[in-house]
BADRENNU-509479 format. One record per residue: x, y, z of N, C-alpha, C in turn; residue in one letter. Coordinates in steps of 0.001 Angstrom, whole numbers, plus 500000, padded with zeros to 6 digits. Each point is the difference from the previous one (the first is absolute). Example, Ala and Ser with C-alpha at 12.3 -4.5 7.8 and 13.67 -1.06 7.14 Angstrom:
2
513190494310507800499110501190500000500900501200500000A499650501050499280500820501190500060499230501090500730S
REM end
This chain:
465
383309230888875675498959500066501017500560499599501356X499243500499501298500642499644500977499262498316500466X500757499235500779499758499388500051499907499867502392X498876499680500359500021500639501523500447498522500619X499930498953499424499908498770500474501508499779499877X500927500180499476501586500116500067500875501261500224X499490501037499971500627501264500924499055500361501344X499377499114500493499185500273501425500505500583500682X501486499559500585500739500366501229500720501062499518X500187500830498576500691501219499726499128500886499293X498597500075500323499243500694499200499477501465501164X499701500831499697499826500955501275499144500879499415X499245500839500482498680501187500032500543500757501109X499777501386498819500239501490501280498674500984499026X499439500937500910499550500973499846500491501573499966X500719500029498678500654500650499989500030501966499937X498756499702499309499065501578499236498843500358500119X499443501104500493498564500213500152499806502030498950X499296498965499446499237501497499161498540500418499761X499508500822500433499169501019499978498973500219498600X499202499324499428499370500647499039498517500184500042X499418501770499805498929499775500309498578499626500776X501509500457501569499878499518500984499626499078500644X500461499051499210500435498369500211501035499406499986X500801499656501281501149499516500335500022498610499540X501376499333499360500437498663499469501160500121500464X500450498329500531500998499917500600500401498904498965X501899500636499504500061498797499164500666498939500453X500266498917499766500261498421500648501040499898498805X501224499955500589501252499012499066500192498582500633X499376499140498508500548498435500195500663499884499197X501350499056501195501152499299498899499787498771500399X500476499285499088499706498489500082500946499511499082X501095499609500817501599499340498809500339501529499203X500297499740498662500473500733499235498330501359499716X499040499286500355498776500633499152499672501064501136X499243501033499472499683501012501002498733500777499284X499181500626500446498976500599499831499162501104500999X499044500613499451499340500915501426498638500050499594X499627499881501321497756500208500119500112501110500980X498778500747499461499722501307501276498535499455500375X499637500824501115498829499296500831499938500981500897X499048500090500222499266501333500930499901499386501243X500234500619501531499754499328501024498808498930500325X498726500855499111498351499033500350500993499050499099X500731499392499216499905498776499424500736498826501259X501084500971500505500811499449501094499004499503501072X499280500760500329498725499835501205499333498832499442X499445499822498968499334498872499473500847499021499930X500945499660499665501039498749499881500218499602501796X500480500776500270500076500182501646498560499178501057X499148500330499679498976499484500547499709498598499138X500380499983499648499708498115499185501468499374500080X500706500416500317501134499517500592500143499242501473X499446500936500421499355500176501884499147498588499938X499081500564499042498986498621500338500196498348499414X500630500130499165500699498844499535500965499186499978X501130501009500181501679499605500424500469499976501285X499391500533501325500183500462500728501045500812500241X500405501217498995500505500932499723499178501357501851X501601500266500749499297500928500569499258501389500247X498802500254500690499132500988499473500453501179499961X501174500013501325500409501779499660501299500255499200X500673499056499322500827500414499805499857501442498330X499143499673499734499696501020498896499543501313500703X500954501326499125499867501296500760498686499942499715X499057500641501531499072500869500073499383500613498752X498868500220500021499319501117499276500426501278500370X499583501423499528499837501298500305499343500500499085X498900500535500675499154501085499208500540501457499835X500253500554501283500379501316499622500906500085500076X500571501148498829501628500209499471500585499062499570X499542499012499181500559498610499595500497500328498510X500005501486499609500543500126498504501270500774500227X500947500313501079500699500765500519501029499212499304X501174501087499170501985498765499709499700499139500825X500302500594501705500116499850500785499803498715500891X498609499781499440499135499326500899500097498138498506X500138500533498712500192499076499033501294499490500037X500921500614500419501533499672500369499863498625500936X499592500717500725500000498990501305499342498746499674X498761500100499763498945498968499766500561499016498901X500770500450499041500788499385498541501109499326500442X501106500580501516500654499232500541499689498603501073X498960500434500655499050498776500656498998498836499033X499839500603498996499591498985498789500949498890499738X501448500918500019501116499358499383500114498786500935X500525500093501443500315499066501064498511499060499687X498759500571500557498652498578499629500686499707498650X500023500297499049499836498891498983501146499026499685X501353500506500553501491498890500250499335499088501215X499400500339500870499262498865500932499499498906499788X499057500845499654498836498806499054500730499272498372X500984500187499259500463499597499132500638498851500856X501042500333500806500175499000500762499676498877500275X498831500487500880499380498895500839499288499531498779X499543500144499033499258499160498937500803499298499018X501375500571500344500635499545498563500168498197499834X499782499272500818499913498464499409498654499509499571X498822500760500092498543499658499803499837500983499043X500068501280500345499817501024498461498165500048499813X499116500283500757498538499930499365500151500204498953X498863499483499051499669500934498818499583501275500147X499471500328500862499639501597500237500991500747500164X501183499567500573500951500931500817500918500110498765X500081498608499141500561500088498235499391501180499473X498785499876499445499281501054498995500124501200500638X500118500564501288500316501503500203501210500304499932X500997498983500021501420500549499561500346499413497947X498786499932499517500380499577498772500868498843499500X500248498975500684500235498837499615499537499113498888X498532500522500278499280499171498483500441500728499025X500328501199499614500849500381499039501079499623499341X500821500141501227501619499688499941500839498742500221X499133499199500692500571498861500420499552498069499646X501228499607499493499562499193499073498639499498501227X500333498892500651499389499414501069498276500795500115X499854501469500345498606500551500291499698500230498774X500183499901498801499480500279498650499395498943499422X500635498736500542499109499216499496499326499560501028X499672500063501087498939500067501245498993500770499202X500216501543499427499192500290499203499120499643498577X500870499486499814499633499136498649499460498826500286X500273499181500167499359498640500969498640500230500380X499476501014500541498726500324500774499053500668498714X500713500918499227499436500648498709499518498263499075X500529499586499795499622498456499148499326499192500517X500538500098501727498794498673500312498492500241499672X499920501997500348498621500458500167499202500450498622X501394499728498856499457500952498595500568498806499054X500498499515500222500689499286498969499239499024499145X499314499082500481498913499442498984498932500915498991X500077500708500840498700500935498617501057500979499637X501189500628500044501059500122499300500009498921498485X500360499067500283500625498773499235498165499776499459X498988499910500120498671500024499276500120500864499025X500258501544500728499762501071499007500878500067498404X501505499768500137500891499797498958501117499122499842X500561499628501372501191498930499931501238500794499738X499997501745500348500983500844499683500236500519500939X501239500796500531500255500160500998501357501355499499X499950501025500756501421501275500120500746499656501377X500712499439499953501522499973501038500700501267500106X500216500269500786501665500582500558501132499449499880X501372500665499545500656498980500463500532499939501286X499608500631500733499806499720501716499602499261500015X498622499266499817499461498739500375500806498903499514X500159500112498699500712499067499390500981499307500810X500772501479500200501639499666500967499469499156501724X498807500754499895500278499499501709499068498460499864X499489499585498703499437498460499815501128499082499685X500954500816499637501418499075498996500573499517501778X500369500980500382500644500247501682499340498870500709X498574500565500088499839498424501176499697498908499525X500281499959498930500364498553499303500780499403500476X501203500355500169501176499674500264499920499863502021X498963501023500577500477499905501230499363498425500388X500537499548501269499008499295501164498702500750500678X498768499216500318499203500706500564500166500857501207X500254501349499251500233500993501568499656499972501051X500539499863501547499836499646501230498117500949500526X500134501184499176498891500920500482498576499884498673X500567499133499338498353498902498859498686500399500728X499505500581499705498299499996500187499735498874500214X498947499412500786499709499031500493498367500253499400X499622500469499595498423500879499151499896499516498722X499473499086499712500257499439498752499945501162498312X499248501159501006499776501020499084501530500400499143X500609500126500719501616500450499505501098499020499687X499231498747499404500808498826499955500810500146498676X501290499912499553500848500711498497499136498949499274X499711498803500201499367499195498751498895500469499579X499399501016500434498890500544498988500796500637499001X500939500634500021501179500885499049500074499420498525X500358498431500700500373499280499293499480499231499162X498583499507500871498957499531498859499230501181499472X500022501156499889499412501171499341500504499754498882X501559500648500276501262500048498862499961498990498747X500240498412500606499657499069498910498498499780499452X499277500922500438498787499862499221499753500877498831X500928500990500537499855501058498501499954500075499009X499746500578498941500387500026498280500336501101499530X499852501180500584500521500871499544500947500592501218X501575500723499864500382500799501277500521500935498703X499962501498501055500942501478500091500621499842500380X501655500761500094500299500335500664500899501252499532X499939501081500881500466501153499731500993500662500989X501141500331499518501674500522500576500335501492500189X500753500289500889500195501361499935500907500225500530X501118501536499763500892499826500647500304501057500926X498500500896500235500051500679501108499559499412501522X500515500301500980499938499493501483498282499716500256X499887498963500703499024499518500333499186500831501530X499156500792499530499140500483500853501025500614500934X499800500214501488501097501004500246501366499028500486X500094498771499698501680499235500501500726500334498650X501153498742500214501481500238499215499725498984498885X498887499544499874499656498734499293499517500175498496X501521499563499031499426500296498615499357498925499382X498988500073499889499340498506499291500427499181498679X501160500658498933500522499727499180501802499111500393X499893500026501355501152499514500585499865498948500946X498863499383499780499404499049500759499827498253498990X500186499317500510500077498701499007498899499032500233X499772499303499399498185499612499671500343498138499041X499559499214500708499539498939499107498540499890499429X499557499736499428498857499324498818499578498698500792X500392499444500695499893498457499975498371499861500681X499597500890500891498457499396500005498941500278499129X500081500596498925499089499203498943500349499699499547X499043498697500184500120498886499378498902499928498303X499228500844500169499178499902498496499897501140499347X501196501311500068499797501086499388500313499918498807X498585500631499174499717500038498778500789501202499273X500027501317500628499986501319499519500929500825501271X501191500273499257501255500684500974500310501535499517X499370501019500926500228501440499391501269500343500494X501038500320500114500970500569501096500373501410498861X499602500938501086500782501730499753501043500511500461X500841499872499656501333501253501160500433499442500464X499960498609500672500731499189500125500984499549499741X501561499876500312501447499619499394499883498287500109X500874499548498981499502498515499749500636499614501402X501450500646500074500893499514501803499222499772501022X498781500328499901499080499487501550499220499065499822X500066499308498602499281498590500515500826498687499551X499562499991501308501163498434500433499841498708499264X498506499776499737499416498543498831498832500124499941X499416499621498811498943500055499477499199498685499951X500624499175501736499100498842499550499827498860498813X498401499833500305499894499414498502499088500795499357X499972501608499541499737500427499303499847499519498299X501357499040500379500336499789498341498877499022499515X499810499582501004498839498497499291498399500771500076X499718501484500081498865500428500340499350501556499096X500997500659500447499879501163498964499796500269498959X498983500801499590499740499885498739500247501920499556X499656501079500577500695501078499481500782500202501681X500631501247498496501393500340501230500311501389499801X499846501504500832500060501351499782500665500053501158X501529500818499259501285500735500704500143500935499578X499168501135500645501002501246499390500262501065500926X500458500986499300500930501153500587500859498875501175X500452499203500011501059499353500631501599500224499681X500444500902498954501586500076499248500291498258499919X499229499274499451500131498704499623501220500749498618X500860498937499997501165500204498753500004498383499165X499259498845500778499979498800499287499506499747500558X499265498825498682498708499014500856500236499019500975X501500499316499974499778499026501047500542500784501283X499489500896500152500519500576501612498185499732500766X499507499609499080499005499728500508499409498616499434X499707499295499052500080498824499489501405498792500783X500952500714500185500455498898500590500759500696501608X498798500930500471500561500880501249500511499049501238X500014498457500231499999498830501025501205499286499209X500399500273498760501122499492499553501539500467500204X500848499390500817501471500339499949500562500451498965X500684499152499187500580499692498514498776500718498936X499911501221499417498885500514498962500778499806498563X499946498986499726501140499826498571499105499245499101X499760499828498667499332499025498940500291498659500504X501355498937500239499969499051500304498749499648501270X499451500726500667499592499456501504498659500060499410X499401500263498742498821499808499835499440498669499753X498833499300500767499424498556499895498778500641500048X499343498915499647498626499601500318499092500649501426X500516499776501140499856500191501350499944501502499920X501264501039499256499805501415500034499040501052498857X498974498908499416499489500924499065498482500100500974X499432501094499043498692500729500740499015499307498699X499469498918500467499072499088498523498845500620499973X499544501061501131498683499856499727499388502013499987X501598500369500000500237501317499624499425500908498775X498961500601499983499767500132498430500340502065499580X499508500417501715500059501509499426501389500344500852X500638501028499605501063500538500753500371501236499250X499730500995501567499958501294499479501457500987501140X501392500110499057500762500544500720499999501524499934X498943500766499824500115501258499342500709500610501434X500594501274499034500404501520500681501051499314501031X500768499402499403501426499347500708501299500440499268X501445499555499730500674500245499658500823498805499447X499213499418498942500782498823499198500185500751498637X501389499518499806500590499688499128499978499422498921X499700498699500135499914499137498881499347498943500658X499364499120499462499026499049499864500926498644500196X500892499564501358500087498872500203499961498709499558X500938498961500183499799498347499738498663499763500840X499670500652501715499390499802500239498501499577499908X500184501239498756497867499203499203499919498737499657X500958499091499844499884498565500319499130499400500789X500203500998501188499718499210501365498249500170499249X499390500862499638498443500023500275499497499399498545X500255498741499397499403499513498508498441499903499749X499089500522500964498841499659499133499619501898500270X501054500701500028499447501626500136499274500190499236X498649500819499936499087500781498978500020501410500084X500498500246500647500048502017500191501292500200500718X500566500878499406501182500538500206500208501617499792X499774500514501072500487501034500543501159500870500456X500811500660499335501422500911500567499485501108499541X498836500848499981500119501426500068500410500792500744X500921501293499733500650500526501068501086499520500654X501135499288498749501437499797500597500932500528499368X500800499377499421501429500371499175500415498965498832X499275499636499206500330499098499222500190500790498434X500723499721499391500652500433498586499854498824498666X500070499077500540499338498549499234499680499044500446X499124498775499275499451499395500941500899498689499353X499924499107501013501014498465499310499000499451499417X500482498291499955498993499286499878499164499388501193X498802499620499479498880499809501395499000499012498642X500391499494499154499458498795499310499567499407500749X500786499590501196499867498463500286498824500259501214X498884501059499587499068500770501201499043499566498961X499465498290499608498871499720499031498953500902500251X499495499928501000498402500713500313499949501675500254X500985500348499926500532501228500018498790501079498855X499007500692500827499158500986498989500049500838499763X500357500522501425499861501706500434501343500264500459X501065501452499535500896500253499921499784501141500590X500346500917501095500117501644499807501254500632500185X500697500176499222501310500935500170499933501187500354X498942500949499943499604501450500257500850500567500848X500453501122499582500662500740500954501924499435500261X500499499644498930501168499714500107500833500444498910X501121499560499471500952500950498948500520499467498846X498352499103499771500418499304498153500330501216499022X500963499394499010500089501074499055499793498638498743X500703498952499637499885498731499595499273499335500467X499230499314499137499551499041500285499843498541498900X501142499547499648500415499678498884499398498024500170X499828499870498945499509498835500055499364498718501020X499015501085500830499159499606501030499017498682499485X500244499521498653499285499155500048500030498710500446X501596499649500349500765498853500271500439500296501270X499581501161500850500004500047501181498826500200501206X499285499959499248498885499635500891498290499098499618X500186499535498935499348498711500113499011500680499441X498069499560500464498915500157499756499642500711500698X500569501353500167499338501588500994498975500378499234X498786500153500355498677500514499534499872501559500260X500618500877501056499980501137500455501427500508500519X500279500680499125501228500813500429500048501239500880X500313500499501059500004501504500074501056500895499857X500665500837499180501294500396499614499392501521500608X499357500603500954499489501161499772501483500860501059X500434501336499741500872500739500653501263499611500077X500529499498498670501434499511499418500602500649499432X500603499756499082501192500947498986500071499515498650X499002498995499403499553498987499317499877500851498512X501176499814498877499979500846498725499318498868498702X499760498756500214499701499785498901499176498604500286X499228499685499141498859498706500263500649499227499409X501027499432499565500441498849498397500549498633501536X500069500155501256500437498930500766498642499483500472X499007500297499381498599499498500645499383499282499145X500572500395498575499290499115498422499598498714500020X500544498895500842499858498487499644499272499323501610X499171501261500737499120499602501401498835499855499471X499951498798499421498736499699499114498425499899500902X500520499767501504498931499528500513499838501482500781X500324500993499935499808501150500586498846500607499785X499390500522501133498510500767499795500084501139500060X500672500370500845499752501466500918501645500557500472X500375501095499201501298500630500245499889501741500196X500566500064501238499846501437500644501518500524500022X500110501109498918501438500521499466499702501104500279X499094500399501426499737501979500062501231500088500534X499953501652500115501200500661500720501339499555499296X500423499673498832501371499558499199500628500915499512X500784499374498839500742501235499542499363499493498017X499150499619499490499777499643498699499533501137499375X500691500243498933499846501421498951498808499680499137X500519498564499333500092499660498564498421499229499805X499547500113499442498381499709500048500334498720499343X500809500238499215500246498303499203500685498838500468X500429500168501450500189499130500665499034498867500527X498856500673499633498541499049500568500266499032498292X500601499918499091499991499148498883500744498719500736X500828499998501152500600498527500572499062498975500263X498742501195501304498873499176500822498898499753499088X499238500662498823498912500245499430499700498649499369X500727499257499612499856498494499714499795498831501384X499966500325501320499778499146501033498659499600499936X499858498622499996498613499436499581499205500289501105X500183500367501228499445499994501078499861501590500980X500795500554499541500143501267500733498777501154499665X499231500046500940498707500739500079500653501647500525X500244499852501488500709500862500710501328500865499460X499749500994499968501534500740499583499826501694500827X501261500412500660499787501443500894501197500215499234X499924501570499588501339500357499703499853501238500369X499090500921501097499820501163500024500947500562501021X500616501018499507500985500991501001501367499333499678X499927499324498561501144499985499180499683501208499058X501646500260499459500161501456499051498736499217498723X499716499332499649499567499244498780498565500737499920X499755499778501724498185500341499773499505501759499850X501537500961499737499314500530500171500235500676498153X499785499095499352500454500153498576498815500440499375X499911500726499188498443499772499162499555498746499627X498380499948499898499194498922500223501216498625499762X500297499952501265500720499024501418499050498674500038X498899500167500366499068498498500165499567499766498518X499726500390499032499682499837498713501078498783499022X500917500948500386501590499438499458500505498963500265X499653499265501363500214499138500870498860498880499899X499007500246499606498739499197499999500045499335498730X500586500996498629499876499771498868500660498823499632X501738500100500846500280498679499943499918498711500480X499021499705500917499444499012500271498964498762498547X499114501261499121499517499426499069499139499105499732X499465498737499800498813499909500622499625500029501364X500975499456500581499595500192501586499940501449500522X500285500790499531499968501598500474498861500231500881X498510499242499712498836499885500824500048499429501359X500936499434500369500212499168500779500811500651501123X501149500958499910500564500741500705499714500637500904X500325499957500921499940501105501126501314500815500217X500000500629499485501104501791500415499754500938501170X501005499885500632499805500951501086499064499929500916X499033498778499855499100499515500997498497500489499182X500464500307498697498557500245499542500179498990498842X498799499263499064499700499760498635500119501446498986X500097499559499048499463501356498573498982499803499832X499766501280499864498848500472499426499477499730498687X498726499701499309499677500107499045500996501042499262X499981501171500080500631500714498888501254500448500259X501224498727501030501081499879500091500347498955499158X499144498923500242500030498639498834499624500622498578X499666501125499789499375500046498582501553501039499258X500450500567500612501017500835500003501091498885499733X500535499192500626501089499109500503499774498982498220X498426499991499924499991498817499007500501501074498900X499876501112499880500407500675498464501532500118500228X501078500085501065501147500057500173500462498548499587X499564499339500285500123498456499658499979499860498353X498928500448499463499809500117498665500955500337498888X500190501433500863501319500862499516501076498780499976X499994499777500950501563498913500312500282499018499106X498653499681499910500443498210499175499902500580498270X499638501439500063499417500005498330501736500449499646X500575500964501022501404500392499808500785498538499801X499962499151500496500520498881500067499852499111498660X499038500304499089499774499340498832499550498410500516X498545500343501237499086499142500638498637500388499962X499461498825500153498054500303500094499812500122501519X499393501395500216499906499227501806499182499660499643X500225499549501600499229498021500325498427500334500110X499383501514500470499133499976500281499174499709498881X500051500220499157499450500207498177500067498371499545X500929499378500450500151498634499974498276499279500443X499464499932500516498785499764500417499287500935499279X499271499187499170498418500759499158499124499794500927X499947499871500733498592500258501136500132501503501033X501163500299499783500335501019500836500020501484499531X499743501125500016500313501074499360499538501354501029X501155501292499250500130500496501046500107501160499535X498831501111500918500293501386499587500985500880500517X501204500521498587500807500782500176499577501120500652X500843501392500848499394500376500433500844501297500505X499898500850499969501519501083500196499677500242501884X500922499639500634499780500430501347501088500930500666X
REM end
């Protein structure tokens, strides 16, 4: 971002272009300011209007702005000229204003856009006048990381010589807004910012004024632009990063840390009060020492990366909710000693050939195995003994599209077969009545009583379906 308060004396405005549309002439305005540069077009009536409140306020002089003309004023000719006399008034008046800078004479050359200093003049005035019934309505808030950058920036500056003296535009409204929050956005990009050179994904950003954020969304965002996270750590409770090409968690868990190594982990660097964290549609690898850092996690999120197996994450007690979706399990081999008391798995859009690494997730409810690669219908004989597992998806695996597929699958569940949900539906009466004679078959082949017959209170009409 440009900054006007330290390139003052090398910053310059020319009027460089005038075009015609619709027979409405715009004259366009190139501002550079240091390295940053940008352009606003503006029709002469806007020039005339700035011009006359210039006059009356700045004591800006009255003739120096070209004349009007009514007739023949759409001529090359006559726009040539008038676009070159624009040019000289407005290096004048840049001039002569450039140590005071109105806010008016800012906002027609786009400063509140572009420039750290008039952006938050803008912002400042937006909070003093909105910001409490803002902070009534939700305590949430969408950033830029323009704003961000140009709040991190005058952090660091001294109070600029040209400070509003208007209490309206004072930065501490910024600031007590900011630490009042509970929820922030913030969203990255890495195309140019409106018409300057300014990529917002190349801009760097601290965290440090909130002070009580509950709920941290960041999109598109590269972890390299934020500088510290404050004391996030003593506050946060969920945390959503994605489409960022995140490749590990502590590029963001320990993004304020030098040294990112297992020894440097204490007390001081864990997130205690961390429970959801959602890195989807990133590009990890593997599952980090880093999950250390967050011990009381309850939801855990990597859908949409690159992972092939998962480590251990035991030591994640409260750990419920798991979603792997959308990554490149083919194994998943003795998950029971690697992830603790998970109640909900999501395995959906994997490469996932067999259920026998899920057998001993006793406390499991709900497992979503759509979109896989499972043939074998008798692979549901690993899970069908889980005392707890209600939930089961296996649709848009080769398995489901077997003859009676949900029957086969239900049957081995056994008494609990009633209890199931497949594919997001229960069975049917005369899926359970079907499933119980396959069952029958089974245990009588087996030189067994099924169980259902076991109970004299119970009985059941056979039934050809």
């Amino acid at each position: 971002m440009s900054s006007f308060v330290i390139h003052n004396n090398s910053s310059v405005v020319s009027v460089d272009e005038a075009t015609t549309k619709d027979g409405v002439t715009y004259y366009t305005i190139n501002v550079a300011v240091g390295p940053v540069n940008w352009n606003v077009s503006h029709r002469y009536s806007d020039f005339l209007e700035l011009h006359e409140y210039l006059v009356t306020n700045h004591g800006v002089a009255k003739e120096l702005l070209p004349p009007k003309k009514v007739i023949r004023n759409k001529t090359p000719k006559f726009i040539e000229h008038r676009r070159e006399a624009l040019n000289v008034y407005l290096k004048n008046i840049f001039n002569y204003l450039r140590l005071s800078m109105p806010y008016e004479f800012a906002h027609f050359l786009h400063f509140h856009l572009y420039d750290i200093y008039f952006l938050l003049q803008d912002l400042a005035k937006t909070l003093f006048l909105e910001g409490d019934k803002l902070l009534e309505a939700e305590k949430s808030h969408k950033f830029t990381p323009l704003q961000l950058h140009a709040i991190s920036e005058r952090l660091k500056m001294a109070c600029p010589s040209t400070e509003k003296v208007d209490q309206m535009y004072d930065f501490s409204h910024i600031l007590d807004y900011c630490s009042h929050l509970h929820s922030l956005s913030i969203e990255g990009s890495y195309e140019k910012y409106g018409t300057s050179n300014i990529v917002p994904n190349n801009l760097q950003f601290t965290l440090v004024p909130f002070k009580g954020l509950l709920d941290l969304n960041i999109m598109g965002v590269p972890m390299a632009c934020i500088e510290s996270v404050g004391t996030l750590r003593n506050t946060l409770v969920s945390l959503y990063i994605q489409i960022a090409n995140v490749v590990s968690l502590n590029e963001f868990l320990l993004v304020d840390i030098l040294h990112k190594d297992p020894s440097s982990i204490n007390d001081t660097l864990k997130w205690n009060k961390l429970i959801i964290v959602n890195f989807a549609s990133n590009s990890i690898k593997q599952v980090d020492w880093a999950i250390k850092l967050v011990p009381k996690l309850q939801q855990l999120n990597f859908s949409s990366n690159r992972l092939t197996e998962l480590c251990d994450i035991s030591c994640l007690h409260e750990l419920r909710v798991l979603n792997l979706s959308m990554n490149k399990f083919s194994a998943c081999e003795n998950w029971h000693a690697k992830i603790g008391n998970v109640v909900k798995i999501d395995l959906s859009q994997n490469q996932v050939v067999s259920l026998q690494g899920f057998s001993r997730l006793y406390s499991l409810e709900s497992l979503d195995l759509s979109c896989n690669l499972i043939t074998d219908v008798e692979e549901v004989q690993h899970i069908c003994k889980l005392p707890c597992l209600e939930y089961l998806r296996l649709t848009a695996n080769p398995v489901a599209s077997t003859i009676d597929y949900r029957v086969k699958v239900i049957e081995q569940f056994n008494a609990r077969m009633g209890e199931l949900c497949l594919d997001n539906e229960k069975a049917s009466e005369k899926e359970l009545d079907t499933a119980r004679v396959l069952q029958a078959l089974r245990t009588v082949k087996e030189g067994k009583m099924p169980s259902f017959l076991e109970n004299n209170n119970t009985s059941f009409s056979f039934r050809n379906s």
